[in-house]
KOLPALUM-497908 format. One record per residue (C-alpha): residue in three letters; x, y, z. Coordinates in pm, whole numbers, plus 50000, padded with zeros to 5 digits. Example, Ala and Ser with C-alpha at 12.3 -4.5 7.8 and 13.67 -1.06 7.14 Angstrom:
! KOLPALUM-497908
ALA512304955050780;SER513674989450714;
! end
This chain:
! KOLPALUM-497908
UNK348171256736301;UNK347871296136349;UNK343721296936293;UNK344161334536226;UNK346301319035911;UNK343291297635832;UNK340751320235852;UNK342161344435600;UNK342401314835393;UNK338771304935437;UNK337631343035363;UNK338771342235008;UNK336231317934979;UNK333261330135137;UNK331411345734834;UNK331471315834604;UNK330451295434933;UNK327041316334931;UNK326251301734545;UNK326531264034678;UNK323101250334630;UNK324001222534942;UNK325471245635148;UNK323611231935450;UNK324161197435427;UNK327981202335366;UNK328181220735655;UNK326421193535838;UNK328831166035677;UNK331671188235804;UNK330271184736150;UNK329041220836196;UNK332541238636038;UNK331691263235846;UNK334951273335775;UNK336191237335680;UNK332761232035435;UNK333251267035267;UNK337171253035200;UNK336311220835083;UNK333201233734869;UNK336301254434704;UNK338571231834598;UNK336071201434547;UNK333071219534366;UNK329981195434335;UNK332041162134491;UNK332301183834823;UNK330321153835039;UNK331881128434832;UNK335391139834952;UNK334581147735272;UNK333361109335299;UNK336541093435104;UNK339351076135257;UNK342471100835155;UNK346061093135171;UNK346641125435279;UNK345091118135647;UNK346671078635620;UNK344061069435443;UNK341131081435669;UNK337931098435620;UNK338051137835654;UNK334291137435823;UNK335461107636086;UNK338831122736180;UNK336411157136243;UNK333621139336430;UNK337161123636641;UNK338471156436773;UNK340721160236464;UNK339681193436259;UNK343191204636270;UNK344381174236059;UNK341911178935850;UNK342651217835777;UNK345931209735741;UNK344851189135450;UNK342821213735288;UNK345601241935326;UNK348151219435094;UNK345401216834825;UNK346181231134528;UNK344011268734430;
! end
């Protein structure tokens, strides 16, 4: 994954990220990503934790916060990158 790429991505986000009233604790929940939290916040809205806590079949069925806490972020953006705007 070409994190220059992702970060772009993640920039067009940035300004609604600063209105999210759990800002914080999603941040926390996506294990101190930033980047990842202001994406998910994006697409997800007020079920940000909620997702980031689901089993999707998009990561086999696996828990975005548990692949991150295993090493996996990368997975995990990939995920977020094929969500639809």
């Amino acid at each position: 994954m070409d994190i220059e790429t992702w970060n772009k991505y993640v920039d067009c986000f940035r300004k609604e990220f600063d209105s999210c009233d759990f800002k914080d604790e999603l941040i926390n929940v996506c294990g101190g990503y930033d980047d990842v939290a202001c994406a998910v916040f994006f697409h997800t809205r007020s079920n940000a934790i909620k997702w980031m806590n689901s089993k999707l079949p998009a990561l086999e069925n696996k828990i975005p916060r548990q692949e991150i806490d295993n090493g996996n972020i990368i997975s995990v953006r990939k995920v977020i990158l094929r969500m639809p705007c």
